[in-house]
Every structure is written in structure tokens, then in C-alpha cells.
C-alpha positions, 0 to 999 in steps of 0.5 A: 712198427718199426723207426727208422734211422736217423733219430738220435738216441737223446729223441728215441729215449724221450719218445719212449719215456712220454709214450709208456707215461701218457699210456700209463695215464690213459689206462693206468689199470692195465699200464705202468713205467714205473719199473718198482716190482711192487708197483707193477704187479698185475699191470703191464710194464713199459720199459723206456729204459731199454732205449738207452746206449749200452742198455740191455735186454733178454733175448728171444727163448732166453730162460729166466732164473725163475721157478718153472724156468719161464721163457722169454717170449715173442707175443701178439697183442691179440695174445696179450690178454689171454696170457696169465703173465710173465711166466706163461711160457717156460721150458716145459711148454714152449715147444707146444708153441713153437712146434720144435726145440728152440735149444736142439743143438745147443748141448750136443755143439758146448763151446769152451773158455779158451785162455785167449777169451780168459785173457780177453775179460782179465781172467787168468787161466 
């Protein structure tokens, strides 16, 4: 599902934030959208906050500075269930999944700083 445009940022972030509470009362076992790690743990967190101007998020086949270097990961809701968690697909497994390399390329193509981008964020070359 999808939204489609034309709702403001104020009624999608408040959509959102009732949404991951009313889940989290209706199964509170299974959901949470209290982002505590402590208070989480075993439940799976709803992140409202995402849904604000400027907020950020990890991409797609991103990797986590974790042990094991989880990857971040598209999931089904059939899926879901069967996952042991949040580290269930890492850098060592996810070309199973995928059938190829989601970082072919990436090493062989490196990009340099340049003294203009250096400049651009303030830093002196």
C-alpha cells in the first residue's frame, strides 16, 4: 500500500504515530512504538518517527555496524515470522537470497573526495 500525494506531513506522521500505538494495544506481544531497545526486545518496532521532515532511514542492502554485518533488508509479511530477527540476513547470506552481489561493482567503480565536495561540507583540503 501505498499513500498518495497530497496528505500533509503534520496528518501522515499522525496517522502513523496512532497506527504503531493502536497495533501495539491490539497485540502488544508481537508490537511496539516505543523505540527503547530494552523495551523492544523480542517485539517488533514500529517506527512513526521515520515519517517526519528530514528524518532518516537505512536504505535497502545497507550493512549494519553490527557483528556479523547484518543487511538491511526487504521482507514479506509472509516472511516475518520465520525470521529470527533483525540480523537474519548479513553479508555472508544475502546472495543466497538475492541470487547475485548486491555490491558487484561497488569496489571495482571507488569514487574519490574531491577538493570542491571537501569545500562543499566545510572541510579544507
Amino acid at each position: 500500500m501505498a499513500l498518495g500525494r497530497g496528505q500533509s506531513w503534520p496528518t501522515v506522521k499522525g496517522f502513523a504515530q496512532a497506527f504503531a500505538k493502536q497495533a501495539a494495544h491490539d497485540a502488544p506481544n508481537l508490537f511496539t512504538a516505543v523505540s527503547a531497545k530494552v523495551k523492544r526486545q523480542g517485539k517488533i518496532y514500529i517506527d512513526y518517527l521515520r515519517n517526519a521532515r528530514g528524518a532518516t532511514a537505512i536504505a535497502s542492502y545497507s550493512l549494519r555496524a553490527r557483528d556479523g554485518f547484518p543487511v538491511a533488508t526487504p521482507i514479506s509479511w509472509l516472511e516475518l515470522r520465520s525470521l529470527s530477527g533483525g540480523d537474519a540476513f548479513t553479508i555472508a547470506n544475502i546472495q543466497n537470497r538475492l541470487g547475485k552481489d548486491p555490491w558487484a561493482g561497488l569496489v571495482s567503480n571507488p569514487s574519490k573526495i574531491t577538493a570542491k565536495m571537501a569545500r562543499d561540507v566545510g572541510v579544507a583540503s
